[in-house]
C-alpha positions as CSV (number, residue, x, y, z in Angstrom):
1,X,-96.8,-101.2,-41.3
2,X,-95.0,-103.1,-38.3
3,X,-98.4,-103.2,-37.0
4,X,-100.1,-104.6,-39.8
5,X,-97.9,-107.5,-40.0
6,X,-98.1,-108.3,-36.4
7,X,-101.4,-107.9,-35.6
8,X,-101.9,-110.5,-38.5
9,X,-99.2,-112.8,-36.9
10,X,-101.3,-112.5,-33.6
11,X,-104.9,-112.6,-34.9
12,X,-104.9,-115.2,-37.7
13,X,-104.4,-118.0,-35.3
14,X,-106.5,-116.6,-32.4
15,X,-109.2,-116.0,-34.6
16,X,-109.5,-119.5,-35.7
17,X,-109.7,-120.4,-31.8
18,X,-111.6,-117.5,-31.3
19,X,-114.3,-119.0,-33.4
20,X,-113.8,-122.4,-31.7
21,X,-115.3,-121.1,-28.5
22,X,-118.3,-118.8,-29.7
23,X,-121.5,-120.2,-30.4
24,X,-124.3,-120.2,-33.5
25,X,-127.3,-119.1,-32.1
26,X,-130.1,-119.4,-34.1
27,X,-133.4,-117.6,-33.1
28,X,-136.3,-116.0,-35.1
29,X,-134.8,-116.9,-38.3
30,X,-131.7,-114.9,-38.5
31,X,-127.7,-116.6,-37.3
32,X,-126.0,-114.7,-35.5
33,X,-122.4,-115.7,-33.9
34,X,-121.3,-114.6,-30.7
35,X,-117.7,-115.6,-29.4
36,X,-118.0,-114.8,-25.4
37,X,-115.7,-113.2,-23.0
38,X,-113.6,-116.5,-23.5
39,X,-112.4,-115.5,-27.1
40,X,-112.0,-112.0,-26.2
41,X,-109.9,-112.4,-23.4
42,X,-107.7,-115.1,-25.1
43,X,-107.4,-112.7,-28.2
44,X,-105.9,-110.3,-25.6
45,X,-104.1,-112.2,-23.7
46,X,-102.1,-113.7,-26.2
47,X,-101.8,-110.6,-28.3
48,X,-100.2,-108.7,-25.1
49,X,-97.7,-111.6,-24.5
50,X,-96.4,-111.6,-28.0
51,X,-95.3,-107.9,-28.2
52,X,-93.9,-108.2,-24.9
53,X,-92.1,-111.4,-25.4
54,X,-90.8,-110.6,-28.4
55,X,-90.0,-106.5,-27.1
56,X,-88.6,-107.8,-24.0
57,X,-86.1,-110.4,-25.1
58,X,-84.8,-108.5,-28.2
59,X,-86.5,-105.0,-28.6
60,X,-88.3,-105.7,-31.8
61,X,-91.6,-108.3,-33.0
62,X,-91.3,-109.9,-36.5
63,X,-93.6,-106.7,-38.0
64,X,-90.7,-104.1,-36.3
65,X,-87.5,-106.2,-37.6
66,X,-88.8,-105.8,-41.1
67,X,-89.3,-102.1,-40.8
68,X,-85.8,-101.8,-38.9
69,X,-87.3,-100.5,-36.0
70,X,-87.1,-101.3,-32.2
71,X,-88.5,-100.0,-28.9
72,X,-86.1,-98.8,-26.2
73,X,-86.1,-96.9,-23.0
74,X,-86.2,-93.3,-23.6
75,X,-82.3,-93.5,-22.6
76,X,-81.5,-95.7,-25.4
77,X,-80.9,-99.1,-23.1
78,X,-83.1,-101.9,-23.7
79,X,-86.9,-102.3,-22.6
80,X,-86.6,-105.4,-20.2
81,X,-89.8,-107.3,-18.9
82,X,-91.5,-104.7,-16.7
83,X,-91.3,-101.6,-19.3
84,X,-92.4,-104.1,-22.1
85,X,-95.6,-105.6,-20.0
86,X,-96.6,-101.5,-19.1
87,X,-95.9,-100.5,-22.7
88,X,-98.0,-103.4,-24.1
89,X,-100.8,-104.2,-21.3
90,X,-101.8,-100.0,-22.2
91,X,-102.7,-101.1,-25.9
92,X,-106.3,-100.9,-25.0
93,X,-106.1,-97.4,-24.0
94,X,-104.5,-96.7,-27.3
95,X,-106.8,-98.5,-29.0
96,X,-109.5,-96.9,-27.4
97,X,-112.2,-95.3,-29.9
98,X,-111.2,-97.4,-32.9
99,X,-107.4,-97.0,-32.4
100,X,-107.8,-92.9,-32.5
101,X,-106.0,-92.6,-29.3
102,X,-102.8,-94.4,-29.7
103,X,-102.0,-91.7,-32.8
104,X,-103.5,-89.1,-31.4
105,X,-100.7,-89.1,-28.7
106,X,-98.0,-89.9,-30.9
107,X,-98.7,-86.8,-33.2
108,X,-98.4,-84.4,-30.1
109,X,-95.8,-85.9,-28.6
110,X,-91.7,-85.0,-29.8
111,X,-90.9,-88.1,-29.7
112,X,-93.9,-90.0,-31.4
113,X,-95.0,-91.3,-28.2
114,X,-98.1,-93.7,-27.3
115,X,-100.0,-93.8,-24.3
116,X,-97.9,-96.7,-23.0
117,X,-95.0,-95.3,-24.5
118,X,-95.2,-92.3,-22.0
119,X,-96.4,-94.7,-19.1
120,X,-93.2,-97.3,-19.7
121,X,-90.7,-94.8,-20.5
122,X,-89.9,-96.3,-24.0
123,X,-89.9,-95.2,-27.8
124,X,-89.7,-96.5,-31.1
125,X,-86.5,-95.8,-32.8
126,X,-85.3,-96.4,-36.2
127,X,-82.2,-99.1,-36.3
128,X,-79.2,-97.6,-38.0
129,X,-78.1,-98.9,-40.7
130,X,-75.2,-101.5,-40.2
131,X,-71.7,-100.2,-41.6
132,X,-70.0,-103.0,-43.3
133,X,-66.7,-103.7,-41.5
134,X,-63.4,-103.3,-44.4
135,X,-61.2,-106.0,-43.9
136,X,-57.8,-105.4,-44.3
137,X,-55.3,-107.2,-46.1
């Protein structure tokens, strides 16, 4: 569900530039729309930097905070920039074969484990729940 949300975070907005740099091609009486490399590799691009921004600086995008989940280092200490960037830049190999991959490798693994999960050393944990603190009087 995390996913969901954020991949709708990233691609509503991209899409609209997206379509912004294709071109209507018009030939033997059928339209067809074709957005070049340039789309595609902004679509990327800017999809990769806002997991890892938002993983690196506080463990958890929008779509994860709503779930209560984070990603952390398979110790339990925070992600940081590099493991983030590995993690996130591999979502094309999990995504691989209309996004077979990505849960193919979390089923077999103990830990529910992606590809760039295993590559970055990271998983996705559940928060726990906060314990209200009992003030005394």
């Amino acid at each position: 569900m995390a996913a969901v949300l954020d991949t709708s975070i990233v691609v509503i907005p991209v899409v609209l530039v997206w379509l912004g740099t294709g071109r209507l091609d018009v030939a033997h009486g059928k339209a067809t729309f074709s957005p070049g490399w340039a789309g595609i590799i902004f679509l990327w691009l800017v999809a990769i930097a806002y997991w890892t921004v938002f993983e690196a600086l506080s463990g958890a995008t929008p779509g994860k905070r709503v779930m209560r989940i984070h990603v952390v280092s398979t110790r339990g200490e925070a992600v940081g920039w590099w493991r983030s960037a590995v993690r996130n830049v591999l979502r094309v190999v999990d995504q691989f074969m209309c996004v077979i991959v990505g849960p193919m490798f979390m089923a077999v693994t103990p830990r529910r484990q992606r590809v760039g999960d295993l590559a970055a050393g990271t998983e996705v944990r559940r928060k726990a729940k906060e314990v209200p603190q009992s003030s005394s009087l």
